[in-house]
N, C-alpha and C positions, 0 to 999 in steps of 0.2 A: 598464426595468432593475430589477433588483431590489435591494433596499435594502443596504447593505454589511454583511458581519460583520465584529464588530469583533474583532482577533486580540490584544488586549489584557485583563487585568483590572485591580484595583483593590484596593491591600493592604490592610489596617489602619490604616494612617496616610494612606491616600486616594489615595497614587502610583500612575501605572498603571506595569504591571510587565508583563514577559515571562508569562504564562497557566503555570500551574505546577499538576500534579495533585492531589490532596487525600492526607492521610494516611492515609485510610478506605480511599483505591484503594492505595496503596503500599501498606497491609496486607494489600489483597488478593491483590497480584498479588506480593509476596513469599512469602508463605503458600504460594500455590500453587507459586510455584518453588522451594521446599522441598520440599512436599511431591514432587517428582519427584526433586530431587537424593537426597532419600533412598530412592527407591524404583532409584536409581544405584547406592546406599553411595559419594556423592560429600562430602567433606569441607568442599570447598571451590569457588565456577564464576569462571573467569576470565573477561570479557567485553572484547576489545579493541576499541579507538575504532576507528567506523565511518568508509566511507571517505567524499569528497567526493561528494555527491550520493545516499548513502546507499540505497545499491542493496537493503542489506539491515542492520540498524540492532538485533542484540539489546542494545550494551552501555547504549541510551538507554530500552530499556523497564525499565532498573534506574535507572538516573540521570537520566531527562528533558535531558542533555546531547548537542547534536549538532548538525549542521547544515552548513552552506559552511565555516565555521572548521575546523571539523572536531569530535572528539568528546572523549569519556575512557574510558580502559579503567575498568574496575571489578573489585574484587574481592568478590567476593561470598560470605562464606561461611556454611553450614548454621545457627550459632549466633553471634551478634554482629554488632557493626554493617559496614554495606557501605562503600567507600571507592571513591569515585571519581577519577582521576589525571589530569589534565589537562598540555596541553604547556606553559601560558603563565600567568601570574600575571596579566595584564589578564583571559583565559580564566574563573581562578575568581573574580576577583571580580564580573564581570559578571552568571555564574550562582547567585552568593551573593544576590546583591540581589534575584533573582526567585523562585526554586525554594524551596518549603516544604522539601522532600527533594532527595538525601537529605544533613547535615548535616554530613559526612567530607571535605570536598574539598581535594586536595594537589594542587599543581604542581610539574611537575620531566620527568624524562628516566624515560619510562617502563620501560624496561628496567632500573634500580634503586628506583622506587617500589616497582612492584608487588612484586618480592621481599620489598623489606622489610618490604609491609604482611605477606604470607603470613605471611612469621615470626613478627614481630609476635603474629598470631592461632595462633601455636604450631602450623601446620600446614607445616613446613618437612618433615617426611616423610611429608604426608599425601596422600589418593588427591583429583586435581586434576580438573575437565571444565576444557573449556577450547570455547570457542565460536571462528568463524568459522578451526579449524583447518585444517579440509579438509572439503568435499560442503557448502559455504554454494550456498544459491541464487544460481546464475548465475558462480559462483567456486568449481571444484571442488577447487581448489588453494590455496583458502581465502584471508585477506586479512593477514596476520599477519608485517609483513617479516621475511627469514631473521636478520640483527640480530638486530632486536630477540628474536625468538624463542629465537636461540643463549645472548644473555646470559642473559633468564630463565631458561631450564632450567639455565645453567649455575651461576646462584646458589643453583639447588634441587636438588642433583644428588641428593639422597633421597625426592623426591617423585615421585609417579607421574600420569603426565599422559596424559588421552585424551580425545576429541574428545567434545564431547556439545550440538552444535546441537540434537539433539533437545530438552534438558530446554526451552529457552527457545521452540523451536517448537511442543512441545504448551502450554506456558502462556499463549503469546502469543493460542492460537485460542479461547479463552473470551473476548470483552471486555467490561468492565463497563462500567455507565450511562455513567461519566464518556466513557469513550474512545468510547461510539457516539455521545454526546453532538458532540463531537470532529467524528469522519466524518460525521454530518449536515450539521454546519456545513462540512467539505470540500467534500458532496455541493452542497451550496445557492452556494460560491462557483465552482464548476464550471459549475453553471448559470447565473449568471451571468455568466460569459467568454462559456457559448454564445449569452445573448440576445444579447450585444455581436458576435457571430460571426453571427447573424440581421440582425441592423441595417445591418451594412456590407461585408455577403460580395455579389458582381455579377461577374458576367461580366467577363472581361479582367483583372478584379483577382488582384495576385499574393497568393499565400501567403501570403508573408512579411509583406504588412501585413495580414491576416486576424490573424498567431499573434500580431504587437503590442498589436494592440486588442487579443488575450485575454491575453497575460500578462500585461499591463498590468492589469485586472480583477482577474485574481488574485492578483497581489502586492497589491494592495489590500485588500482581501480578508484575507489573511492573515500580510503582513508578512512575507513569505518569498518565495523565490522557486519556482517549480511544480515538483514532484516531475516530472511530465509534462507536453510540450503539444507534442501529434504530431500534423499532417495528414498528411490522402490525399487530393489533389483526382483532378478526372478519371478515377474510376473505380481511382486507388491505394489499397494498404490503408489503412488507418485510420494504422498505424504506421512509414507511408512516410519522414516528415520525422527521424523519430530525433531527437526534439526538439528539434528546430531550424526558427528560421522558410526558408524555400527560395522562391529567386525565380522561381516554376513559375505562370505565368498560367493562371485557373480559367475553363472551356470554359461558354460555353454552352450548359446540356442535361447537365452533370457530374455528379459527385454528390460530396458533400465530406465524409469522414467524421472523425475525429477521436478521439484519448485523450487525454484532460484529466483533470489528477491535481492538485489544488490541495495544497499542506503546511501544513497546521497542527502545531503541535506537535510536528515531526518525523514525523508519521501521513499519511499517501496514502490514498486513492482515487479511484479512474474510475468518469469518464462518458461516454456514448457515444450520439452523437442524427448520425445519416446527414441531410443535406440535399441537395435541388436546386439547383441555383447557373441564375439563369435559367430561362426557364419551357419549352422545349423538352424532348423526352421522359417528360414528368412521368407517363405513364400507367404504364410500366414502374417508375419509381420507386417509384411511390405501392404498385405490388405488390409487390415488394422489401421496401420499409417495413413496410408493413402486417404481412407473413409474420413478419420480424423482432420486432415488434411482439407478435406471438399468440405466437410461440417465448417469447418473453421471460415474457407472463403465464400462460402455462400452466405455466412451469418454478417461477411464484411461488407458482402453488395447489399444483403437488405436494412445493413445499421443508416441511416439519412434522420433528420432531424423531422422531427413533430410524431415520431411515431413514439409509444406508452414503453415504459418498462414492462406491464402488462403487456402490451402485445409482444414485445418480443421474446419475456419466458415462455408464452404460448408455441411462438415461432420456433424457438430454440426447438423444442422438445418435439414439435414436427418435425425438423429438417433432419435431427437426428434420428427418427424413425425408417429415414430415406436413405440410409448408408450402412453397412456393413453389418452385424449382427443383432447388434446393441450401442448406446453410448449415450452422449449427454453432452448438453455444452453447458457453461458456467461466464455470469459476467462477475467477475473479478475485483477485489481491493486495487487500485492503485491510488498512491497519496502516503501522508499521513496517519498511515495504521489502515484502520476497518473503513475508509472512505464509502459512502453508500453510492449511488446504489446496485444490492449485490444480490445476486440469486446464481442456483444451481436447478436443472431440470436434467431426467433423465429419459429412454426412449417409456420408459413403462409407469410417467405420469399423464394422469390426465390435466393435471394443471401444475404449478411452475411452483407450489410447496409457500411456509407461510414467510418468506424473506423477502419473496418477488410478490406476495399478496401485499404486503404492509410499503412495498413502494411502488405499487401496478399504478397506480396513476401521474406518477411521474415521468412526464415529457422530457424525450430525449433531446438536447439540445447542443447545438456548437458550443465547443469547450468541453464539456463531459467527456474523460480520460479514464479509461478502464482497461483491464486485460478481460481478453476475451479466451478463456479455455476449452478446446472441444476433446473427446476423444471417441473411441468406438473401439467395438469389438469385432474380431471376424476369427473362424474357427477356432473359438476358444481363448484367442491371443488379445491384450488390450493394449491400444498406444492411445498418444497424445500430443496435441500439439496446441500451443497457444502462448501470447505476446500482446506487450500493451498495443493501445490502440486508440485515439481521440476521434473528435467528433467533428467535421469542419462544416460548413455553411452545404455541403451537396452530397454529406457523404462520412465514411470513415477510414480512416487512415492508420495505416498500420504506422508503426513507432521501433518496429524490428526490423534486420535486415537481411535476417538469415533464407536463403533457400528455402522453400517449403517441401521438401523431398526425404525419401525417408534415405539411414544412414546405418551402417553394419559396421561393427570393426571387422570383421574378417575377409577373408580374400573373395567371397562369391559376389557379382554384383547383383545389384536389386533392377 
């Protein structure tokens, strides 16, 4: 097993505290979402509290607030300070006691904060974005109750309001040291749910105590409960369980694949290791894996910087024509929820489908931090493997540390 991380740090005065970003990164990554909002001519960005489970999470990459409680809207605007609004007075004092940033925090009925901080900042007739309005990943209808939304506009009725996920989705796909810092330690407490999923996966045994022994690891781990933890025994997708443990007994001769998203910090990512459960079939498996395995490292010598989104759902969906039966690679959420940019291709497209169409022209760049997911098939049998992965000045770098090899619980070797 591997050693725990600790999802703790340790302030000034030696208490351990809630892990709170540095003001060097909150310089950074406000800078940068400036510098978009003005390339908006946006005044001012609205960012409302994300939902329960935090599907997709812009208003915490400004405030470090969120979670099961739930979140804070923010107002963010071009010139002066940000102000974070929370529903409850326990709420901000709790996040007072940890968070360096940011320094603003009010409790109350959000529907009359945020108004009055706008005004406040004298932008009562000024030009507003406004995030998770409408076209949020996975919520096209956005996430923003009619309320609450009717009140606000109706306290501003001279301000001009329009949708702009965009500014916070291209700021979010740079991320600096701290945040890969972050997904490593995701990545490593991932991997160790899986050795605990190695230990005690056996024939006849259900699911549901497979996903205990791993959420259990990962809340340990990170003090939170997992963004992810999906089986697929018996030849299911990976994302069969929809996060949930399922009392589905695992076959002899199966193959058990899984997406594990540990949370720290509010921050996700997957990992993705296909096993045999029992030692029957293992020769098909092991070819499965294996193809899965060569998908995944050939996709990691051709990731280097300046090359398209576009070209590489192109590439993806080549290079998995070149292994095993069938299969597909996928670039992945890692971050803050639905982080773009994100596509899936398979060996029987001719192009990379409309997720990687609507960011093909997006230049891959240093910093850009994704999981990269491949799998394939081979006589009938499908595995998978994949692990976050950043982008560096020559190249990409894996962020996992696991062996790439495939794994059986039973006594036959592979």
């Amino acid at each position: 097993m591997q050693a725990s991380v600790d999802p703790f740090q340790v302030d000034a005065a030696g208490r351990r505290v809630l892990p709170s970003f540095s003001l060097a990164e909150r310089d950074r990554r406000y800078g940068r979402v400036r510098e978009l909002m003005a390339e908006r001519n946006l005044d001012c960005l609205l960012a409302p509290s994300s939902e329960v489970g935090e599907t997709q999470a812009p208003s915490r990459y400004l405030c470090q607030i969120g979670g099961v409680q739930g979140g804070a809207w923010v107002v963010f605007p071009r010139q002066g300070a940000v102000t974070a609004v929370l529903s409850a007075e326990r709420e901000m004092v709790m996040w007072q006691a940890s968070l360096s940033w940011p320094s603003d925090l009010r409790w109350g009925t959000f529907s009359e904060l945020v108004p009055e901080r706008v005004k406040e900042l004298g932008m009562g007739r000024g030009r507003i974005g406004v995030t998770g309005l409408l076209n949020q990943q996975a919520r096209p209808e956005g996430i923003i109750p009619y309320e609450t939304w009717r009140r606000i506009t109706g306290e501003l009725p001279e301000a001009t309001f329009e949708p702009a996920n965009d500014v916070l989705d291209f700021a979010r796909m740079r991320k600096g040291p701290e945040e890969i810092t972050v997904i490593e330690l995701i990545a490593a407490s991932n991997e160790a749910a899986m050795d605990r999923m190695m230990e005690v996966a056996k024939p006849g045994m259900e699911e549901a105590e497979v996903w205990l022994e791993m959420a259990q690891v990962l809340m340990r781990h990170t003090g939170d409960y997992p963004a992810r933890l999906s089986l697929g025994s018996n030849g299911r997708p990976a994302n069969a369980s929809n996060t949930m443990g399922l009392p589905i007994r695992m076959e002899d001769g199966g193959i058990l694949s899984q997406e594990v998203d540990a949370r720290l910090q509010g921050y996700r990512a997957q990992s993705n290791f296909s096993i045999l459960i029992g030692s029957l079939s293992y020769v098909p498996y092991r070819g499965a894996m294996n193809a899965a395995i060569n998908v995944f490292m050939e996709t990691l010598q051709w990731l280097v910087p300046g090359r398209t989104v576009g070209e590489f759902a192109q590439w993806a969906a080549d290079v998995a024509r070149r292994h095993g039966d069938g299969g597909g690679a996928m670039m992945h959420t890692n971050g803050l929820g639905s982080d773009r940019p994100r596509f899936s291709v398979d060996r029987s497209m001719l192009s990379a489908g409309e997720a990687a169409r609507a960011d093909a022209n997006i230049v891959i760049e240093p910093g850009f931090t994704f999981t990269i997911k491949a799998n394939a098939e081979f006589s009938g049998f499908r595995a998978g493997f994949g692990e976050p992965v950043t982008i560096t000045e020559t190249g990409a770098r894996r962020l996992g540390r696991r062996e790439p090899k495939p794994f059986m619980t039973g006594g036959v070797g592979i």
